[in-house]
C-alpha positions in Angstrom: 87.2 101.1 86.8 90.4 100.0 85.7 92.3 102.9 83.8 95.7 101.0 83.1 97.9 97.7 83.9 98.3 98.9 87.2 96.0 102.3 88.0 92.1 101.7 88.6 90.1 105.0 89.0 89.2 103.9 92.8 92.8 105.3 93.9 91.9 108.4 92.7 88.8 109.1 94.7 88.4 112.2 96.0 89.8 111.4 100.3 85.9 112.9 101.5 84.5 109.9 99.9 83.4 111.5 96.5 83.8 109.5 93.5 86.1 110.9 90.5 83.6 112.3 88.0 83.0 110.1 84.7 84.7 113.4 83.0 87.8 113.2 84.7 88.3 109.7 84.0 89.8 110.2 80.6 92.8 112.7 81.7 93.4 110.4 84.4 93.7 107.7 81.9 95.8 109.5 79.6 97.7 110.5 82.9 98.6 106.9 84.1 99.5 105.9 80.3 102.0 108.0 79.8 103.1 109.2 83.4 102.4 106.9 86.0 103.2 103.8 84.5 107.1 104.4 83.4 107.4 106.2 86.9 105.8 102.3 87.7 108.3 100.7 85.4 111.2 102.6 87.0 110.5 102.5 90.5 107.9 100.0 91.2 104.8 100.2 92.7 103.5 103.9 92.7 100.8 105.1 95.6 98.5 108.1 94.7 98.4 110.0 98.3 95.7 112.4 96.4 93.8 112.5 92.9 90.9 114.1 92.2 89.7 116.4 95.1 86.1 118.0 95.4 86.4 121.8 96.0 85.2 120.7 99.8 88.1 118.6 99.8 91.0 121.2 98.2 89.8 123.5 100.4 90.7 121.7 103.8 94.0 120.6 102.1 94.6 124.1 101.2 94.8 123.4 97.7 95.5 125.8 95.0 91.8 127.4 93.6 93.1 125.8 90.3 94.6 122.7 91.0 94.9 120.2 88.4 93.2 118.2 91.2 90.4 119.8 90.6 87.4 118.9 87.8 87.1 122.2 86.2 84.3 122.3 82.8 86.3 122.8 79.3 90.0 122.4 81.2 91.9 119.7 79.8 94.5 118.0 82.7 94.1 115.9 85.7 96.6 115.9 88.8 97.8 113.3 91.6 100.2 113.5 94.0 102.5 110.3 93.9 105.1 108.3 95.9 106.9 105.4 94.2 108.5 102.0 96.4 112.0 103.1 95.1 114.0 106.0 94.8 113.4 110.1 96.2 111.1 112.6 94.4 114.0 114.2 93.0 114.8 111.1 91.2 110.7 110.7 90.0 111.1 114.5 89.3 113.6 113.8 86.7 112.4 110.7 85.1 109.0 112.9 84.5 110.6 115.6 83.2 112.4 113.9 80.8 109.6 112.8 79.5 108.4 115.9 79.3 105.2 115.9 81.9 103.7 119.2 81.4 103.1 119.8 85.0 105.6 118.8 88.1 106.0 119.9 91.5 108.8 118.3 93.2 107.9 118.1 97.5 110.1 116.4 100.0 108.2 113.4 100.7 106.1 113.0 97.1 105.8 114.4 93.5 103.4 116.1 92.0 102.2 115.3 88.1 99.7 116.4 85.8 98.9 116.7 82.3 97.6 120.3 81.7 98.3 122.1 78.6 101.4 124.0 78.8 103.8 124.0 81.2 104.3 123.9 85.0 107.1 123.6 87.1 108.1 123.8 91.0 
């Protein structure tokens, strides 16, 4: 299902083969709009390296119990981990920050994003 210009729900899959619940789809959405897609615009073509995860699936990545990764009942946010064509995660870090993501975790190799209430950052 095609969530943006440039995000279908398909790259979020869960990596074990489960599908991203119906539910989910709407943070996800609301997460490409305002997120992914200037991260896009910035620097080019972004890859998700994980969206949605199934507790099997956080589990063997040794996921936080309550990642934004995760479908949890009555919690707004979703999460994905992200690498962009051009430029470092520090440089994605600050972009997203300035535009006031509520959640970021900045790695070495990739960035995390999410858009839980509050806010996150490490």
């Amino acid at each position: 299902m095609k969530l943006t210009a440039h995000f279908d729900s398909a790259e979020f899959a869960s990596h074990d083969g489960r599908p991203t619940p119906a539910r989910q789809l709407h943070w996800l959405r609301l997460l490409c709009l305002d997120y992914l897609e200037p991260l896009r615009s910035a620097f080019g073509p972004v890859t998700i390296t994980s969206g949605f995860r199934s507790a099997t699936e956080n589990a063997r990545v040794d996921g936080a119990p309550s990642s934004y990764h995760l479908r949890r009942a009555g919690r707004r946010g979703a999460g994905a981990d992200v690498v962009c064509r051009r430029g470092a995660p520090r440089d994605w870090y600050e972009l997203l920050d300035e535009r006031q993501a509520p959640g970021l975790g900045l790695y070495v190799d990739h960035l995390h994003v999410d858009n839980r209430a509050g806010r996150a950052r490490w």
